[in-house]
C-alpha positions as CSV (number, residue, x, y, z in Angstrom):
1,X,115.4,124.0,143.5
2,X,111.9,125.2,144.4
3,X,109.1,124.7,141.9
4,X,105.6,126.6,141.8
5,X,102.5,125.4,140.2
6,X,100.8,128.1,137.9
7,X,97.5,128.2,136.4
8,X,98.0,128.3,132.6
9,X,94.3,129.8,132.3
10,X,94.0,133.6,131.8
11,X,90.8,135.1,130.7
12,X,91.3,136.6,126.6
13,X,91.0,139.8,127.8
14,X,93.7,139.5,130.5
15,X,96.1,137.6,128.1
16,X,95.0,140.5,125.1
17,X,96.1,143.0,127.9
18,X,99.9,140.9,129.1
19,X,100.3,140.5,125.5
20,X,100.8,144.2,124.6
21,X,103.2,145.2,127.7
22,X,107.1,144.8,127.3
23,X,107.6,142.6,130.6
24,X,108.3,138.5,129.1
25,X,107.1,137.0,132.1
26,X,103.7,138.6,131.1
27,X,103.6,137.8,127.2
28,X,105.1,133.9,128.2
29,X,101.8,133.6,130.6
30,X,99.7,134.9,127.5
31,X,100.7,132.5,124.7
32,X,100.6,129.5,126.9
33,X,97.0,130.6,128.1
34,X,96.1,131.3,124.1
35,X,97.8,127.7,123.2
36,X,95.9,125.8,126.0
37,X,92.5,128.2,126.4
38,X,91.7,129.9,123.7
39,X,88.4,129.3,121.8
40,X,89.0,131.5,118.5
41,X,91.8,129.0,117.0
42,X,92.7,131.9,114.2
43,X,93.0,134.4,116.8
44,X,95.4,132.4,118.7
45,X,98.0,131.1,115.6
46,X,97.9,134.9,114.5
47,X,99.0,135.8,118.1
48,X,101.5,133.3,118.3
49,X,103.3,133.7,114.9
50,X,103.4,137.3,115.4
51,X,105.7,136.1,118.6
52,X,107.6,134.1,117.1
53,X,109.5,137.5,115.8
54,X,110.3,138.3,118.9
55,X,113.9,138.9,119.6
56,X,113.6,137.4,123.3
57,X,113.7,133.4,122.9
58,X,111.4,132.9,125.9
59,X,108.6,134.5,124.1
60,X,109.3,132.4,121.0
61,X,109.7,129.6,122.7
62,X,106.3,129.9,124.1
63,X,104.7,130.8,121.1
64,X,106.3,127.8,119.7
65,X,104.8,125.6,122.1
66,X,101.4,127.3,121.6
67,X,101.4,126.5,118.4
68,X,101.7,122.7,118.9
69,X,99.0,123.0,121.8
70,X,96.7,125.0,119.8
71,X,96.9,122.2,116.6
72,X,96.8,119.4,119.8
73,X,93.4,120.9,120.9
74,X,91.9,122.5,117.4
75,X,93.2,119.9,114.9
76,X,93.7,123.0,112.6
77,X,96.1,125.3,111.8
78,X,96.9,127.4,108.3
79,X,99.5,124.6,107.6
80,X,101.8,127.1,105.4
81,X,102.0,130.6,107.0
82,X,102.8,128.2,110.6
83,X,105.1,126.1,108.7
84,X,106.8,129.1,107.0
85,X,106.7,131.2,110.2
86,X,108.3,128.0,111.9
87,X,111.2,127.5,109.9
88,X,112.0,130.9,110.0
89,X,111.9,131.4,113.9
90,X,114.4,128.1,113.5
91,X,116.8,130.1,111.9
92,X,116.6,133.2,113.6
93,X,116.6,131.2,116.8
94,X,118.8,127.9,116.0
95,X,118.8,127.2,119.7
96,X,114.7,126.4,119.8
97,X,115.2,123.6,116.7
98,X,114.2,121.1,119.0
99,X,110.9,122.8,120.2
100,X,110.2,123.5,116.7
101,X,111.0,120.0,115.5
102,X,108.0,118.9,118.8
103,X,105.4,121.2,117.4
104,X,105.8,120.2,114.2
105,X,105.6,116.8,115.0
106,X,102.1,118.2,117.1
107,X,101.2,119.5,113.4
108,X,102.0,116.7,111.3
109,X,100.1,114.7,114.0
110,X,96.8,116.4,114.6
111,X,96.6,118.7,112.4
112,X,94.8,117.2,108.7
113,X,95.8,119.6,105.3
114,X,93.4,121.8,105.2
């Protein structure tokens, strides 16, 4: 097994661009960009609970894990439409409970009730 470093950091409007093709690869590189990068904390949750829709579970999986970076490195996140957009990924995708069950740990510790 061969493993490859790869820069995280996309500019917005590169990851706004990956984010409306169809190719995964693309959209993954784009919400783990948005959950480590971006400034506009909103912007970013809105992006990635829009993803977590998605019937491909790489892409919800890395909006998943978005989502924890994004309440890591803001401290704030709209506690109920992510917590409600959560648990419904979780059923729709039973297989990502335990990357659900790390970002909401992320949540509950970084991120104060708003």
């Amino acid at each position: 097994m061969s493993l490859s470093y790869q820069d995280p950091s996309i500019p917005h409007d590169q990851a706004v661009q990956f984010l409306s093709t169809n190719d995964p690869r693309l959209i993954v590189s784009a919400l783990i960009s948005t959950g480590l990068n971006e400034t506009d904390w909103s912007w970013a949750q809105n992006i990635c609970i829009e993803h977590l829709n998605n019937s491909n579970e790489d892409i919800v999986s890395a909006a998943i894990t978005a989502l924890g970076h994004i309440a890591r490195r803001h401290e704030r996140l709209d506690l109920e439409i992510t917590e409600k957009a959560l648990k419904e990924a979780q059923l729709k995708h039973p297989s990502l409970a335990g990357n659900i069950a790390d970002t909401l740990d992320d949540i509950e510790m970084f991120v104060s009730n708003n």
